[in-house]
N, C-alpha and C positions, 0 to 999 in steps of 0.2 A: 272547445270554442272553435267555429269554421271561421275561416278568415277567406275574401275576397280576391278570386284571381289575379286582377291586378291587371288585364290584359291591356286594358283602356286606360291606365295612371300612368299620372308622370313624375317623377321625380330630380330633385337637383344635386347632384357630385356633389360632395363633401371636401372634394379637394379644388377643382377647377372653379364650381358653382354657374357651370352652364345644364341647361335642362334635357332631360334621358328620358325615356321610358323606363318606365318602372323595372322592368322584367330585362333590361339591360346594365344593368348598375348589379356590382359585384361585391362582398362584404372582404374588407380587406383584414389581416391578421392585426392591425391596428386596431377596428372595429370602425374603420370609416365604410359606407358605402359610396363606392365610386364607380366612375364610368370605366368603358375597357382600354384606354388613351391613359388611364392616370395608375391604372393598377398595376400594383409591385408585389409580385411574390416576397413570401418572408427569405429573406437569406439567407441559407444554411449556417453560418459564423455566429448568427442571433442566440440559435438557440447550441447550447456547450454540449458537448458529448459527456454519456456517461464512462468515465472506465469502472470497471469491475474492479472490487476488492478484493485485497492478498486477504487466503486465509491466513489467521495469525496461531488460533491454536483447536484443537480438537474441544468435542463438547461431551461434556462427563470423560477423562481417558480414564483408562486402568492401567496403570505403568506396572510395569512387573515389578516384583521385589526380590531382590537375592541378596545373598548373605555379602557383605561389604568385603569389599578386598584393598589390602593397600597400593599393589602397584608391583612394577617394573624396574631396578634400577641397574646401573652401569658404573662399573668401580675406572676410571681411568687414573694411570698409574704417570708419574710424572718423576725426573731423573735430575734430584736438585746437581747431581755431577754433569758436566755436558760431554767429558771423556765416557761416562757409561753410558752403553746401549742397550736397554733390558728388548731384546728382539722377541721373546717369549710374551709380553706384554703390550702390542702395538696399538692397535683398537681400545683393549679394555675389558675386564671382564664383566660378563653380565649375569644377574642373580635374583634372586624373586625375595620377598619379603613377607612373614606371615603377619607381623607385629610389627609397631611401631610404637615408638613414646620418644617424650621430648619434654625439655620447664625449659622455662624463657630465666627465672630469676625467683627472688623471692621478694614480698612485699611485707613490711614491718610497719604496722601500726601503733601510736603512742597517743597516748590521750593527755 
């Protein structure tokens, strides 16, 4: 559809409502059209910033698999006498463990 130059129209501010020429009246981020005395750029505060998302985890991962292990441990030795000084023992020994086990208790049911 052609539409008309416009060169010879007049139109009235939307905010003032005194009369313009057409082809001088500006369309504002509001969606008013106004003359160039009433026109206010959008204010950058208006519109929010985006931040970027944390990634949080990988998509499809393939974690490796290895054979479980228990761990690390460290025996520290303590001297209920305060006359002995075990100087052989100050840190602690440290030792690897292949196994583990452990019971908390045992539980008895009676009907």
């Amino acid at each position: 559809m052609a539409y008309a130059q416009g060169k010879y129209s007049r139109a009235i501010c939307d905010r003032c409502g005194f009369d313009f020429p057409y082809l001088d009246l500006r369309k504002e981020w509001t969606g008013f059209k106004v003359c160039g005395e009433c026109y206010e750029p959008k204010h950058p505060q208006l519109t929010p910033s985006r931040s970027p998302t944390d990634p949080e985890a990988l998509y499809e991962p393939r974690p490796t698999i290895s054979a479980p292990t228990t761990g690390f441990g460290i025996i520290r030795t303590s001297s209920p006498n305060p006359q002995y000084n075990n100087t052989d023992d100050i840190i602690g020994t440290s030792w690897y463990m292949k196994t583990m086990t452990g019971s908390l208790g045992t539980v008895t049911v009676t009907t």
